[in-house]
N, C-alpha and C positions, 0 to 999 in steps of 0.2 A: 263636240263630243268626240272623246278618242274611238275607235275601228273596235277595241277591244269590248268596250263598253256597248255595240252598238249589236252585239251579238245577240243568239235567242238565252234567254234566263235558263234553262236545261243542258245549252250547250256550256255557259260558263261554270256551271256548278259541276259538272262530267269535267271541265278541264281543272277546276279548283282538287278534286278526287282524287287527283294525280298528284299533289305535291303533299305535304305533312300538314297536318294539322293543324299544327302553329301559325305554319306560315298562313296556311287558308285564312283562317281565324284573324292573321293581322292586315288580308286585304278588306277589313273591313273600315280601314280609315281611306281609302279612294276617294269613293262617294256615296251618295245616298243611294244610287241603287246597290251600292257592293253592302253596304253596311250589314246587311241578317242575311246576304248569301252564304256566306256558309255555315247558317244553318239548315239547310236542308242538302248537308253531304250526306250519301249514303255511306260512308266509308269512315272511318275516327281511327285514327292510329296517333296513338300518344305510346310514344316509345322514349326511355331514355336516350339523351345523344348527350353523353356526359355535360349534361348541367345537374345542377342540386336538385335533386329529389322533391325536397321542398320546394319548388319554385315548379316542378313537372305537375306534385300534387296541388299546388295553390289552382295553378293554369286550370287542370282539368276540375277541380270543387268550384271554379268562377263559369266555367264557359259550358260544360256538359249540360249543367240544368237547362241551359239558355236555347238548347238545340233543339229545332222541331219538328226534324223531317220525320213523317209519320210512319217508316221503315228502315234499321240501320240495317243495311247489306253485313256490313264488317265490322265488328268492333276488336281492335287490338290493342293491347295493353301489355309492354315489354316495362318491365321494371327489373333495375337489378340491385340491390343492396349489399354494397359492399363494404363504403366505411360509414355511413348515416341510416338511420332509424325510423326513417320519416313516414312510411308510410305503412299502416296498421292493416291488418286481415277486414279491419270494419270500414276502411276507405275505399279499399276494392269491392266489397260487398256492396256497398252503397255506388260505385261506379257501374257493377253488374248490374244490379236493381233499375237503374235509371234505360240503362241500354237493353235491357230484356222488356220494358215497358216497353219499349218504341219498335216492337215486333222483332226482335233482333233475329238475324238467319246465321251469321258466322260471330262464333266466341272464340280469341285466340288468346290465352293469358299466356306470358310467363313471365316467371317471379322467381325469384332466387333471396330465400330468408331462410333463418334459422328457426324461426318459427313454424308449427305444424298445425296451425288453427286451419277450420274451414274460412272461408273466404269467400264464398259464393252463398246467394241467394235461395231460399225455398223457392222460389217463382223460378228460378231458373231450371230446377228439375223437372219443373212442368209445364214449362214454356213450349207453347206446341209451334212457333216460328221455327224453333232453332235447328238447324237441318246439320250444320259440322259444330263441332268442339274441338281443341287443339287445347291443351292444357301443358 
């Protein structure tokens, strides 16, 4: 067994918190213990870093349902739409929806469309977790 591996389950998931999401998300082909580590980060930052949209929105529709830490600290969500269309007022609604279920404390959206829909949730208005909002 690798040094990294041999650590406490709390301490790897605090250093997993540190890096993006994706990458988190792709230490789970190590091994069978990395495999549902990160799902219990407190932290989800799915931000565009110039890849398609579609491919950001595919990623987060596969892996957020899958996550189960029973408090997300942070949830941010950077999207920017500039020449693709991909991602709808009701994808974000339902990515709120999911992260305000899991006691959510920090909501950070930003979005950049031409579109002027809501995009958040009734549950998020009265989500009694959520302490900041950053829109």
């Amino acid at each position: 067994m690798d040094t990294i591996s041999g650590l406490p389950y709390e301490l790897l998931v605090r250093i997993l918190s540190l890096v993006p999401t994706k990458a988190a998300v792709s230490t789970c082909i190590l091994s069978k213990r990395w495999k549902f580590l990160w799902m219990s980060l407190p932290k989800l930052d799915f931000t565009d870093r110039d890849e398609s949209l579609l491919v950001l929105k595919d990623f987060i529709n596969k892996n957020l349902p899958l996550h189960r830490a029973p408090v997300i600290e942070i949830f941010l969500l950077s999207l920017y739409e500039s020449r693709e269309r991909n991602i709808k007022p009701e994808d974000i609604r339902q990515w709120v929806e999911i992260a305000v279920s899991r006691h959510l404390l920090e909501l950070d959206v930003s979005h950049s469309s031409d579109k002027k829909e809501n995009m958040f949730p009734n549950s998020m208005f009265t989500c009694k977790s959520l302490v900041v909002l950053k829109l």
